[in-house]
C-alpha positions in Angstrom: 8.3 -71.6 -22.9 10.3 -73.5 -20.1 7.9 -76.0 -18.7 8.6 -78.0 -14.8 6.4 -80.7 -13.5 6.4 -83.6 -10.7 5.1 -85.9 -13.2 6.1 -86.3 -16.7 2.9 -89.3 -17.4 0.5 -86.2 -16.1 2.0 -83.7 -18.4 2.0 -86.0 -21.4 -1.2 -85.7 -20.7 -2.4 -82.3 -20.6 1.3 -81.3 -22.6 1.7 -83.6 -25.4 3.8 -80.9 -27.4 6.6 -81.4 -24.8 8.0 -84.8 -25.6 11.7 -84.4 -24.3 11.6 -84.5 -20.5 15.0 -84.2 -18.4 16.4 -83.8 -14.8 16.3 -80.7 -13.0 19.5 -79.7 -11.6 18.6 -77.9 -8.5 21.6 -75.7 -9.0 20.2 -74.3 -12.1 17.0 -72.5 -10.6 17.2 -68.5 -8.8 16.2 -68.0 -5.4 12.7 -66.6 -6.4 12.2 -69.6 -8.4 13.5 -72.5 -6.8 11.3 -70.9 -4.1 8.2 -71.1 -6.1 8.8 -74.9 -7.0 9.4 -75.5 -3.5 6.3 -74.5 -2.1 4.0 -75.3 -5.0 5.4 -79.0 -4.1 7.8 -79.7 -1.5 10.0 -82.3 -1.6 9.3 -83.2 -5.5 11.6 -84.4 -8.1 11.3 -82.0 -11.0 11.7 -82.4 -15.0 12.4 -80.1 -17.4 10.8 -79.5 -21.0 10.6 -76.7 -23.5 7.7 -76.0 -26.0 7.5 -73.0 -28.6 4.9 -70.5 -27.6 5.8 -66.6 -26.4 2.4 -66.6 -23.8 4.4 -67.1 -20.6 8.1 -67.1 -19.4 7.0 -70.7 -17.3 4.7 -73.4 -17.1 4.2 -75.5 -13.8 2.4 -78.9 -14.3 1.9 -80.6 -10.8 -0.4 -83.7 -10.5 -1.8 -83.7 -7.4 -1.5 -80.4 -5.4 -1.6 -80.6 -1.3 -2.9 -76.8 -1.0 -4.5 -74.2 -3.5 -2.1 -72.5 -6.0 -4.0 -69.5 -6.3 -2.9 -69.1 -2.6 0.3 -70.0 -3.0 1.0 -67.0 -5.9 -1.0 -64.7 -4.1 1.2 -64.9 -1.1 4.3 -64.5 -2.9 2.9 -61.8 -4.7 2.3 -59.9 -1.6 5.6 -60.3 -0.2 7.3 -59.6 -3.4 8.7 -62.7 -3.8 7.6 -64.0 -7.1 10.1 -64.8 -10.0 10.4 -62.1 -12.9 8.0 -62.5 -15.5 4.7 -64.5 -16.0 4.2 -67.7 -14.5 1.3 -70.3 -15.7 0.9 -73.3 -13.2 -1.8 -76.1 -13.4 -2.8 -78.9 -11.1 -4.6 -81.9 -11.8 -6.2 -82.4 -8.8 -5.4 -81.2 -5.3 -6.8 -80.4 -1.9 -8.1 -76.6 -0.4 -8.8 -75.2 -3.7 -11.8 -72.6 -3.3 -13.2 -69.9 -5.8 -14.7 -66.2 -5.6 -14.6 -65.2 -1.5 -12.9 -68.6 -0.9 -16.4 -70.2 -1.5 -15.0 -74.7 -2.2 -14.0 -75.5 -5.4 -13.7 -79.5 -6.0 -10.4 -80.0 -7.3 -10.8 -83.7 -9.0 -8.9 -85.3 -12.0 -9.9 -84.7 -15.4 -10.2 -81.2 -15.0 -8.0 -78.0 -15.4 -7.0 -76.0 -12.0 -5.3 -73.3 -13.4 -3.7 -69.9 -11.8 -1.6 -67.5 -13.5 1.2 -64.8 -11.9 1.1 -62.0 -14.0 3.3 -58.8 -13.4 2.5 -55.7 -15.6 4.3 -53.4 -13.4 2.8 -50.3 -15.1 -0.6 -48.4 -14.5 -4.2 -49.9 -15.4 -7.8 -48.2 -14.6 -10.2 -50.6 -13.9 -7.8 -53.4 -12.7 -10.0 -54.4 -10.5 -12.7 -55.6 -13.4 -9.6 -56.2 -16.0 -8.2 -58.8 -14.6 -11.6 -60.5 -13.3 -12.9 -60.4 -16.7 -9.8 -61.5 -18.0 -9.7 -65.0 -17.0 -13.2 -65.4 -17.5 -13.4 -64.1 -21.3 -10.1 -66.0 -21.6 -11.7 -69.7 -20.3 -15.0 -68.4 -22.4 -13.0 -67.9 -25.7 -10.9 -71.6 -24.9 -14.0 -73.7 -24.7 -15.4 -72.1 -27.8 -12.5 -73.0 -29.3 -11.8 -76.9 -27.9 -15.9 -77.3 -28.5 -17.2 -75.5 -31.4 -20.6 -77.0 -30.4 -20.4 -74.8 -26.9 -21.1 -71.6 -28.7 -22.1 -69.2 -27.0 -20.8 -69.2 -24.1 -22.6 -67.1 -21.0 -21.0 -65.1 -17.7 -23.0 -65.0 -14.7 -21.8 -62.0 -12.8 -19.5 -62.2 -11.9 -17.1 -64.9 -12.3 -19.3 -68.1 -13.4 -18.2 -69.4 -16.9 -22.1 -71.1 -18.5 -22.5 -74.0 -21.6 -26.0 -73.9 -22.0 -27.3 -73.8 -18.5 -24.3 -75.5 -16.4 -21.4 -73.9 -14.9 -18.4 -75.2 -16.1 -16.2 -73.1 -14.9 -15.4 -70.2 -12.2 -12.5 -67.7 -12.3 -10.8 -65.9 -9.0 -8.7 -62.7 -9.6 -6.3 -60.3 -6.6 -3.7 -57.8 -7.4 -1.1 -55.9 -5.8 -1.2 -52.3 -6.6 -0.3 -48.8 -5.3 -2.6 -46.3 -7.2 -3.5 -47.7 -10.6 -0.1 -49.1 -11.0 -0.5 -52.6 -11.1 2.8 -55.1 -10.2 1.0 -58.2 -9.6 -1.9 -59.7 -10.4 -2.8 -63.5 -9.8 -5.8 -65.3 -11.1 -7.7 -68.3 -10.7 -9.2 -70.9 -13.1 -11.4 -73.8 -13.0 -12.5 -75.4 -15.9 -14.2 -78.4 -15.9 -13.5 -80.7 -19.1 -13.8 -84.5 -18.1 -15.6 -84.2 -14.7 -18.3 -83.1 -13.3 -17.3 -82.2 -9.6 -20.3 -83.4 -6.8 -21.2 -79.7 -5.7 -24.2 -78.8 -3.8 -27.1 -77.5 -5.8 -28.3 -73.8 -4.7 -30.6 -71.1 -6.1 -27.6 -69.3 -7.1 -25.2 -71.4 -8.7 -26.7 -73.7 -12.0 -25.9 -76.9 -11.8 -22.2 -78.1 -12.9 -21.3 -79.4 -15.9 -18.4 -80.5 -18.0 -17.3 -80.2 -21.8 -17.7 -83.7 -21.9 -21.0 -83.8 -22.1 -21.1 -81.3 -25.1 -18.1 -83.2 -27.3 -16.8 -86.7 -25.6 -13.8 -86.6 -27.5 -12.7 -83.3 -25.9 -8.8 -83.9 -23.9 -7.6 -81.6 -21.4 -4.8 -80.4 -23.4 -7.0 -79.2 -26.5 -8.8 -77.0 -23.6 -5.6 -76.0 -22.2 -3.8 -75.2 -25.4 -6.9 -73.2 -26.3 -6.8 -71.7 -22.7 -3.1 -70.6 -22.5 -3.6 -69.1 -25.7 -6.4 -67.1 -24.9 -5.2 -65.9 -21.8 -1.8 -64.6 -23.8 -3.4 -62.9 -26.3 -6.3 -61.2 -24.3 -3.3 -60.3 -21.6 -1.2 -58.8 -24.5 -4.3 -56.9 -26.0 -4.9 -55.5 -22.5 -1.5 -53.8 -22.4 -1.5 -52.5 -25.7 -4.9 -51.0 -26.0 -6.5 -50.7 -22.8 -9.5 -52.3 -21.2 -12.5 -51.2 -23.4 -12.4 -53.9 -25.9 -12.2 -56.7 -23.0 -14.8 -54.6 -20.9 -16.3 -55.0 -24.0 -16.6 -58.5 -24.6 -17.1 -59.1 -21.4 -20.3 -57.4 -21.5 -21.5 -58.8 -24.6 -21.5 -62.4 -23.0 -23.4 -61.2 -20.3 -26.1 -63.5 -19.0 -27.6 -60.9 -16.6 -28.1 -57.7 -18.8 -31.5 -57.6 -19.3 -33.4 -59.7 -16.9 -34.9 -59.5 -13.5 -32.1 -60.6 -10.4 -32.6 -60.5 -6.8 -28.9 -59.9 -5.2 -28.1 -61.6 -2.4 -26.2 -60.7 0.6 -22.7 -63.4 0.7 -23.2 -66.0 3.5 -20.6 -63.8 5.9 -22.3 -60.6 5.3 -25.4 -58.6 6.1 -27.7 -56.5 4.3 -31.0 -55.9 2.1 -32.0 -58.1 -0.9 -31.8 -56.1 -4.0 -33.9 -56.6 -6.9 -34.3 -55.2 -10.3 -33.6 -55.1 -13.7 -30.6 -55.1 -14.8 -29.6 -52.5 -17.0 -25.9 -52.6 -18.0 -22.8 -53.7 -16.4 -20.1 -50.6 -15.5 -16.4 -50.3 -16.1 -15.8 -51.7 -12.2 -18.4 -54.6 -13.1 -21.0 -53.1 -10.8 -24.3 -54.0 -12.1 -27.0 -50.7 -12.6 -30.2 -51.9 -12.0 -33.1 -49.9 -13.7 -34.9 -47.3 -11.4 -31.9 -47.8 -8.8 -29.3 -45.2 -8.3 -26.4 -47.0 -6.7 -24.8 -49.5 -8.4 -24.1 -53.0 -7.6 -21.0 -54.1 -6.4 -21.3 -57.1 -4.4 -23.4 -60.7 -3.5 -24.4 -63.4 -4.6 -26.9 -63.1 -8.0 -30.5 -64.9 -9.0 -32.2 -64.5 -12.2 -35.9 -64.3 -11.8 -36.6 -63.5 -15.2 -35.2 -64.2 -19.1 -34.3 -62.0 -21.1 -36.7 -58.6 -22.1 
């Protein structure tokens, strides 16, 4: 894989297995590309590496971000104006980084910030649930991995990544589609290895944690070596054989199924307070609540009850 960053100390770091760094000869990069680097970080001095691994055509390791990555794919995947292939970048730290319906994410050192540019270009059902159960399988399967001691690891619906009772990490997901055909599909990770960010507490959100307190030895590149590995294969198992195996799994880590919620309207948003059990989670990842004949699809959840 060809691998870029702004600073060769910070990917030592979190990309030990590239040890020969050199100049990046502006001359060398495509217009889609050297459009990429320019906006992920404007102005920076780039070095290049390479590391064996078929998971993605690029890696992007910037230290300190000044705006959300996530965004920054998104929007040039909606304008069409991504490179070919499948672009990994990661950021240290960084300002403006937010998760699921742009809710604040604390982007602080120590952790991984993580988004992915993925471009299938061929037809999917269920994208929509795919490639937001993706990412969080994908982080779920990486910390099981890096920290034997975390298994098993929980997802609360829909996107919240649980060791134990903390949230240590929280995936995003958007695509670009006409039909089922999916071209483009960007997504979000943030995975809390060293840190634990200073987030307000609410009923809804557990309280945030970090793989350090499960294994202090635990480095940010075993997670992310675990992580881009992960994401690679589930991607790659996607495309061959469909979604049901990752539906699957998704399902089986399921902290929800089973217990009594209340869903919540999201802070922008107005409606009832829903309240059940729930039964199962679809192929869409709407949640079907017992005795209720419309499914879930949105809000913010609360278990009120363990499991029956």
């Amino acid at each position: 894989m060809f691998v870029l960053t702004d600073n060769v100390a910070y990917a030592r770091v979190v990309l030990p297995t590239a040890t020969t760094w050199q100049p990046l000869p502006g001359g060398d990069l495509d217009l889609s590309f050297r459009e990429l680097v320019e906006t992920l970080q404007p102005g920076a001095v780039w070095h290049q590496s390479e590391i064996d691994g078929p998971n993605f055509d690029r890696v992007i390791l910037v230290d300190r971000s000044s705006r959300s990555q996530f965004d920054i794919l998104r929007e040039l995947a909606t304008n069409s104006r991504l490179p070919p292939g499948d672009t990994l970048c990661l950021a240290g730290s960084g300002k403006d980084f937010h998760g699921h319906r742009g809710r604040n994410w604390t982007a602080v050192p120590g952790n991984l910030h993580v988004s992915v540019a993925l471009a299938p270009h061929r037809e999917i059902p269920h994208f929509g649930a795919v490639f937001m159960a993706l990412p969080a399988l994908a982080a779920a399967r990486a910390i099981e991995s890096a920290v034997p001691a975390t298994r098993p690891v929980g997802i609360k619906w829909v996107n919240d990544v649980i060791v134990g009772t903390a949230k240590v990490a929280g995936v995003i997901a958007h695509t670009r589609s006409a039909g089922h055909r999916v071209d483009q599909a960007v997504l979000g990770i943030g995975l809390n290895v060293e840190a634990i960010p200073d987030v307000a507490r609410s009923p809804f959100v557990p309280r945030a944690g970090a793989l350090r307190e499960v294994d202090p030895n635990v480095t940010q590149h075993q997670v992310l070596g675990a992580l881009i590995e992960s994401l690679g294969a589930l991607y790659a198992e996607t495309l061959s054989t469909g979604a049901s195996s990752l539906l699957a799994a998704y399902r089986a880590r399921s902290i929800v199924v089973g217990r009594s919620v209340e869903i919540h309207p999201d802070a922008t948003e107005r409606g009832e307070i829903i309240t059940g059990r729930v039964r199962a989670i679809g192929n869409d990842l709407e949640l079907l609540l017992d005795g209720r004949s419309a499914p879930v699809t949105r809000g913010r959840l609360l278990v009120t009850t363990e499991t029956t």
